[in-house]
C-alpha positions in Angstrom: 252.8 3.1 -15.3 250.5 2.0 -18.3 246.9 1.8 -18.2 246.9 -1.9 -18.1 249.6 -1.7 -15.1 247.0 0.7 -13.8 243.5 -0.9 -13.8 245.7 -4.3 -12.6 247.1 -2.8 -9.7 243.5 -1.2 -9.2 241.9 -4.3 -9.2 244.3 -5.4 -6.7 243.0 -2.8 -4.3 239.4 -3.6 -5.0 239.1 -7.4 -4.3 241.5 -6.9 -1.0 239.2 -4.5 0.3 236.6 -6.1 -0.8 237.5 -8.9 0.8 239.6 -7.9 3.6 237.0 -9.1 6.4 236.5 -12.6 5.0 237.9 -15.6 5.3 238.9 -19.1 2.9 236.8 -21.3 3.3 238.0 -24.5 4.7 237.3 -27.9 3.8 234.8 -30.3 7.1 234.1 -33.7 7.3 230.9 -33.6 4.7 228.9 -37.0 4.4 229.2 -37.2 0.7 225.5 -38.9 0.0 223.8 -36.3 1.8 224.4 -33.4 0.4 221.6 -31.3 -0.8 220.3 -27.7 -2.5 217.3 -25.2 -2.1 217.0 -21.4 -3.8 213.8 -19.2 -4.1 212.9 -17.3 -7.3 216.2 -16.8 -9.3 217.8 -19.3 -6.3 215.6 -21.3 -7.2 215.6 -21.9 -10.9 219.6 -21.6 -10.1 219.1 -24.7 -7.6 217.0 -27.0 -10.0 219.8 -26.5 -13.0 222.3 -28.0 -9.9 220.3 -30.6 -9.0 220.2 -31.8 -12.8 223.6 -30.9 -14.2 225.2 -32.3 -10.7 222.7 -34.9 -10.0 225.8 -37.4 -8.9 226.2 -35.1 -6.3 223.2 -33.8 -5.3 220.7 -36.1 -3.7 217.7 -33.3 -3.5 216.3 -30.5 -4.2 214.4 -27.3 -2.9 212.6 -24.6 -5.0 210.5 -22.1 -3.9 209.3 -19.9 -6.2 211.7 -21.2 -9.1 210.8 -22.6 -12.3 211.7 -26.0 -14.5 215.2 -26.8 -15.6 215.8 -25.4 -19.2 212.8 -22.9 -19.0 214.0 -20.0 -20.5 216.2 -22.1 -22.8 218.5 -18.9 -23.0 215.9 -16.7 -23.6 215.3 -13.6 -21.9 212.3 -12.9 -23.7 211.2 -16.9 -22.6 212.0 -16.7 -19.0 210.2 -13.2 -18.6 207.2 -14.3 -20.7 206.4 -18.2 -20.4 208.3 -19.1 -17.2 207.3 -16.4 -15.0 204.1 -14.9 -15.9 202.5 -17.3 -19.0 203.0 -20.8 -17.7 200.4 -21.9 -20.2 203.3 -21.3 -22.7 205.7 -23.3 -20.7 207.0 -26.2 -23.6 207.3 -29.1 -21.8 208.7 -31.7 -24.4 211.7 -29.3 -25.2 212.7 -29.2 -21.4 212.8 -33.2 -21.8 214.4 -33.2 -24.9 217.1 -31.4 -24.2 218.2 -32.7 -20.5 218.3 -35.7 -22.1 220.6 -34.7 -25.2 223.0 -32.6 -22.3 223.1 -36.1 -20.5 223.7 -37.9 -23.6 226.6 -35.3 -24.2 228.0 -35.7 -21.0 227.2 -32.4 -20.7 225.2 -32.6 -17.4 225.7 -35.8 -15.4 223.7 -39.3 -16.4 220.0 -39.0 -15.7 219.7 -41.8 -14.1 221.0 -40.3 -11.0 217.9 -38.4 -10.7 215.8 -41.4 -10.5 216.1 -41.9 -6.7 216.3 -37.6 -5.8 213.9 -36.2 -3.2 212.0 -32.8 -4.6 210.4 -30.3 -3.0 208.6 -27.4 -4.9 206.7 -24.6 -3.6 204.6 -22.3 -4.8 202.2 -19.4 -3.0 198.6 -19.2 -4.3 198.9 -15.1 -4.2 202.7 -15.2 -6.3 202.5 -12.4 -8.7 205.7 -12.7 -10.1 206.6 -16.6 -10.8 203.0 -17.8 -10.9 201.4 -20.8 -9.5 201.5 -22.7 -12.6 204.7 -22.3 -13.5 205.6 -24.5 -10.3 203.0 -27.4 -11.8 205.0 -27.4 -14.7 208.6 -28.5 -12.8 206.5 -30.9 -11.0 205.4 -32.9 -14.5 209.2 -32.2 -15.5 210.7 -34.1 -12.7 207.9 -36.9 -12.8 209.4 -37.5 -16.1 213.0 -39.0 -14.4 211.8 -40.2 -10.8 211.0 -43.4 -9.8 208.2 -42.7 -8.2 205.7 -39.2 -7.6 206.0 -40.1 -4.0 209.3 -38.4 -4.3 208.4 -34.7 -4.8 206.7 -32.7 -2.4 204.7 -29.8 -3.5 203.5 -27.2 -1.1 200.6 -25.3 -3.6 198.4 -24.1 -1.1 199.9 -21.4 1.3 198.2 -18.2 1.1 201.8 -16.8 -0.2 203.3 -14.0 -2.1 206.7 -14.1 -4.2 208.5 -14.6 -0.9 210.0 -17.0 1.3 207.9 -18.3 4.3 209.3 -18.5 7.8 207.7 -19.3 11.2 208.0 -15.8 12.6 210.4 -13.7 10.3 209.4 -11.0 7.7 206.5 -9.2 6.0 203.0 -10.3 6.1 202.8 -13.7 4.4 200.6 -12.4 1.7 202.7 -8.9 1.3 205.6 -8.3 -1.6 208.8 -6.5 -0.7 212.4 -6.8 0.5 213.8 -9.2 1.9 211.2 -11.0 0.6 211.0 -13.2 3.7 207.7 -13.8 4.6 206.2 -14.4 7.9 204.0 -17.0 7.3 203.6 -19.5 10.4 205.3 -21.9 8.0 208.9 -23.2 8.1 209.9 -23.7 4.4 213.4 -24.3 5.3 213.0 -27.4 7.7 210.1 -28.7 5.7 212.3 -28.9 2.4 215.2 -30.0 4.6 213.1 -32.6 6.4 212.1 -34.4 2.7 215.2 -34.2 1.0 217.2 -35.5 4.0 214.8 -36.7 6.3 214.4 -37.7 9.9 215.5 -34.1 11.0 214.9 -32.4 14.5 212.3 -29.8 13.9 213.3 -26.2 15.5 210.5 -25.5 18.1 210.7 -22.2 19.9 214.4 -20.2 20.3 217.4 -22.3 18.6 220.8 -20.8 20.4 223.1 -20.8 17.3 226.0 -21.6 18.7 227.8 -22.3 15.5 230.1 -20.4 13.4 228.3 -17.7 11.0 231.4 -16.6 8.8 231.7 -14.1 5.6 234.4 -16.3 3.1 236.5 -15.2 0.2 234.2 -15.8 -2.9 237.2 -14.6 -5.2 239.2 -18.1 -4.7 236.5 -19.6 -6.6 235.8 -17.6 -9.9 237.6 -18.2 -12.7 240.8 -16.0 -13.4 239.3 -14.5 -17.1 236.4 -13.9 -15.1 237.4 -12.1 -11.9 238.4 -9.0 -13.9 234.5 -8.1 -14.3 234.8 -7.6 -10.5 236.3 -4.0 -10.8 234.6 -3.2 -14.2 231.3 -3.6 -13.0 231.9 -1.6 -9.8 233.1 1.1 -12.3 231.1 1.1 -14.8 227.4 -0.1 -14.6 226.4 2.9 -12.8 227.8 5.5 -15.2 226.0 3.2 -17.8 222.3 3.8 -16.0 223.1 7.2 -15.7 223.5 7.8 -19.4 221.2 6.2 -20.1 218.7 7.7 -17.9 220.4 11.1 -18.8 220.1 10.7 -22.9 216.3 9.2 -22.3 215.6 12.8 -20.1 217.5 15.3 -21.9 216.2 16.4 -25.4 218.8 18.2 -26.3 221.2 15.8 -26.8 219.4 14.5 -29.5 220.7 17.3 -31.5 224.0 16.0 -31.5 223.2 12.3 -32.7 221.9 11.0 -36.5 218.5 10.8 -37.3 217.9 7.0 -37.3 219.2 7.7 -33.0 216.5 10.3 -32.3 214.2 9.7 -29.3 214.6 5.9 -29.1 212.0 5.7 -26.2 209.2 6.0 -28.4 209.6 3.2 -30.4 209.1 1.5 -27.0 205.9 -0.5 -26.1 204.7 -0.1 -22.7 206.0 -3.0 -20.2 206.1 -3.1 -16.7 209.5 -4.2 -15.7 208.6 -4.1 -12.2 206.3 -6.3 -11.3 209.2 -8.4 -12.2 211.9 -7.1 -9.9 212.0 -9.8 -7.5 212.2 -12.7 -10.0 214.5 -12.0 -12.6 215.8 -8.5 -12.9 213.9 -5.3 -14.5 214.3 -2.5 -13.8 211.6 0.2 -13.1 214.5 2.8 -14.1 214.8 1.1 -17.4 211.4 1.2 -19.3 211.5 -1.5 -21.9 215.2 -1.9 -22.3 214.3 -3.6 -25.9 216.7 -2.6 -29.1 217.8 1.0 -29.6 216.9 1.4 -33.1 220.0 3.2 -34.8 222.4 2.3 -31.5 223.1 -1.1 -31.9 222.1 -3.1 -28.8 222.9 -3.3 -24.6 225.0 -6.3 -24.5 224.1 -9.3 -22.3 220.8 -9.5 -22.8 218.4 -11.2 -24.6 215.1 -10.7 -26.7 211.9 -8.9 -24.6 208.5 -10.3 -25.9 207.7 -7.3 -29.1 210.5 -5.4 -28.0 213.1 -5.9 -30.4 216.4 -8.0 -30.0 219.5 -7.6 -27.7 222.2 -9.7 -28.7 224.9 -10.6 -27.0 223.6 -12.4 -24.2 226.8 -14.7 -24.3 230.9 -13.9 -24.0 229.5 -10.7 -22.4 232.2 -12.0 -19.4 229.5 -11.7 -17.0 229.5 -13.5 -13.8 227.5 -11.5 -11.4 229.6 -12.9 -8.8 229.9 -11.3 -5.3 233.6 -11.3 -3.4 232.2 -12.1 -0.3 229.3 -15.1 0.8 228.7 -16.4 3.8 228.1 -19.8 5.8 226.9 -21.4 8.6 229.1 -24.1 10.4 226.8 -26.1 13.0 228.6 -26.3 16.9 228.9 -30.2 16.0 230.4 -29.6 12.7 233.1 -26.8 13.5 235.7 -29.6 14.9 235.4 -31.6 12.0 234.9 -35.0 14.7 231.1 -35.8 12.8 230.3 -35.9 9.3 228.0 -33.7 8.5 225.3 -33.0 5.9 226.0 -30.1 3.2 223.4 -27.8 1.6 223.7 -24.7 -0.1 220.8 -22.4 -0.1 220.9 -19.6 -3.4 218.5 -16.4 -2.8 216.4 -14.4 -5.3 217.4 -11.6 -7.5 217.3 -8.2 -4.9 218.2 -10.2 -2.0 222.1 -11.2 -1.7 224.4 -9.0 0.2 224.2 -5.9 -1.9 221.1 -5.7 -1.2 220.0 -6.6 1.8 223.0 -7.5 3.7 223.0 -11.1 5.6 219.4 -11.0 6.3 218.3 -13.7 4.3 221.5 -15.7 5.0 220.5 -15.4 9.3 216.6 -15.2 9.1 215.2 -17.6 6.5 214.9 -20.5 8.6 217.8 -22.6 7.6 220.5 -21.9 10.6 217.9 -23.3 13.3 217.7 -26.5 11.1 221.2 -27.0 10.5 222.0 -26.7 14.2 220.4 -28.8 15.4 220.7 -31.8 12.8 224.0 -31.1 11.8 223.8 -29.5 8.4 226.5 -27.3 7.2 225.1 -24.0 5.7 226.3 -22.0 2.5 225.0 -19.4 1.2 226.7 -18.1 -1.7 226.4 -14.4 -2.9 225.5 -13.2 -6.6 225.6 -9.4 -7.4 223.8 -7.1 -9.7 225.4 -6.4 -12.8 224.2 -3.9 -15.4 226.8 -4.1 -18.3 226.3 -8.4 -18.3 222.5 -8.0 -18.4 221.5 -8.3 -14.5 220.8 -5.5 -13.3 218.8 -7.3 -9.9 221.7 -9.7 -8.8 219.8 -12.4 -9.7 221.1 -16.0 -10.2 222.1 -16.9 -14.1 219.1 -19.0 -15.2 218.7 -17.6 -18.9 222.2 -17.4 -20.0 223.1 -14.0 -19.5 226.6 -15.1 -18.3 227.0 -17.8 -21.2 225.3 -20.2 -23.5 226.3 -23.2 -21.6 224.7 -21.3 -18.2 223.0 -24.2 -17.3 225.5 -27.1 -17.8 228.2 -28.5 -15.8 230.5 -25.9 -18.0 228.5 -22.6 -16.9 230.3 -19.8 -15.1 228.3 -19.8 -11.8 228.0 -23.3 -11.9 231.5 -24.0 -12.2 232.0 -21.6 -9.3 229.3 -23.9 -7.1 231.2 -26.6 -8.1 234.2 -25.2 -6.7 233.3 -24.3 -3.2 231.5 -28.3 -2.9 235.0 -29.3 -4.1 236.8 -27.4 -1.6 234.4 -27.9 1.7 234.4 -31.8 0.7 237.9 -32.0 0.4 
């Protein structure tokens, strides 16, 4: 057998065992107008770029913790910088500009579907990784393509870290660290559901979900050039952190490499990756992952703010796509009798199933809602991804997975795409 025949039949074996507990997802009777989306942090950036490349489809939006469509404008260096912890550097009139030109282009769909969307934004006073500001800025973005301000909802005033408030779930509100659920006597998840969709039953005490929580196939929905990154990653992004970390921590090694190679580290500034762990993906392991002068570059990055350029933040055939994500199917939903409302909720970088298993998918909030007003759940899964340039499993919202990330044409939008297409029928 050949290595090709090899690493095929390998990959074989990975995605079935991967994948061997979870089911295809079937198409429900989905009430087409109501169908909505909601992320926090990277989910949350990753939601806004649906709600304006879809916006034919999508009738609202939830952010928490997320920033402005186009923010990073495929700029690594941008996103960690300006978007996360510099809103003053935020350029407003380029975010315009260019939704416009990708509607123009046909690119994203017509604008004008966005004049009659419901937004909610939210944003806790103590976030130290997206911060407050930056959440001010997507509320003057959307203001530019609403009918009315009346429309958005923003939430600006919860003593709140970088998390995800609940009624009774979590860390300390005002606390940051996994699962990045925070208990904060605050229901995020019916509150955002309530203005998007409106005239919702709001949970109140124990909600029996007596519903279907299932783990489906993911792989059905990625691209065929893509799904080969499924096995490569697994096999290779954590020897590549561990030579790294070895040639950074062994001196001797240097010995064996030309002089323009030696000792890279100290041509880096200091930066603290990770204060930014939960947002976007830094890694405390990786001090300053900025050009290796003499080694060419990591690919699928982009540039760090005086650290030097990474190119090849596109065709890196990243997708950071899990196999497996899950859903919740209300009790009125599961014989397909009703039509039901739709919304997909994305999480932050650190929190999909790799990380922290289902909790975000069971505990956030949303599974009460949907119960009782009929709302089906899905939660799709992301993974982390060291060789494409995501090292957190964070959702693709400065291109690391393409140039067109945040069009109708990018990867994981596509993907999104492709599991509405399939649950709508």
């Amino acid at each position: 057998m050949g290595c090709r025949q090899a690493l095929w039949v390998l990959w074989l074996g990975y995605i079935i065992q991967a994948s061997r507990a979870a089911v295809s997802l079937e198409n429900y009777n989905v009430n087409k107008s109501e169908i909505s989306v909601s992320g926090i942090s990277s989910g949350g950036a990753f939601a806004v770029q649906l709600h304006v490349a879809f916006s034919s489809v999508f009738k609202g939006v939830g952010s928490v913790a997320g920033v402005p469509y186009h923010c990073a404008g495929g700029q690594l260096g941008t996103a960690l910088g300006a978007c996360m912890s510099s809103p003053s550097g935020i350029n407003h009139n380029n975010m315009v500009t260019y939704t416009r030109q990708k509607s123009n282009s046909g690119e994203i769909d017509s604008v004008s579907n966005l004049a009659s969307s419901r937004v909610y934004i939210f944003s806790g006073t103590l976030d130290s990784v997206v911060k407050p500001g930056v959440s001010h800025h997507m509320e003057t973005y959307y203001q530019e393509f609403l009918n009315s301000k009346s429309q958005i909802k923003s939430v600006f005033d919860l003593r709140a870290e970088h998390t995800f408030p609940t009624r009774n779930y979590g860390n300390p509100c005002t606390q940051l660290g996994s699962p990045y659920l925070g208990n904060c006597k605050y229901d995020a998840a019916f509150d955002l559901l309530q203005h998007v969709h409106g005239n919702l039953r709001q949970p109140s005490g124990s909600v029996p979900l007596t519903g279907q929580f299932i783990e489906f196939d993911q792989t059905e929905f990625i691209s065929k050039s893509r799904r080969k990154r499924l096995l490569f990653d697994s096999m290779y992004e954590n020897t590549m952190a561990n030579w790294i970390s070895m040639y950074t921590t062994m001196p001797s090694w240097t010995n064996l490499l030309p002089g323009s190679m030696y000792d890279w580290t100290k041509h880096m500034p200091t930066f603290d990756w990770t204060k930014f762990l939960p947002g976007l993906g830094g890694s405390g392991s990786l001090p300053g992952i900025g050009s290796l002068p003499g080694m060419g570059s990591l690919p699928g990055m982009g540039s760090l703010p005086g650290m030097g350029s990474l190119p090849g933040m596109t065709g890196s055939g990243a997708h950071s796509l899990d196999t497996i994500g899950y859903a919740y199917i209300p009790t009125g939903c599961v014989a397909k009798g009703t039509a039901c409302k739709l919304h997909f909720a994305f999480h932050g970088c650190k929190q999909g199933r790799e990380a922290i298993k289902d909790v975000f998918a069971k505990h956030a909030g949303y599974n009460e809602v949907a119960e009782l007003n009929n709302i089906i759940m899905i939660y799709p899964q992301a993974i982390a991804d060291m060789i494409g340039g995501n090292p957190n499993g964070c959702w693709d919202w400065w291109g690391y997975a393409g140039s067109n990330y945040d069009t109708k044409n990018g990867v994981q939008m596509k993907f999104v795409k492709s599991i509405l297409d399939r649950l709508t029928g």
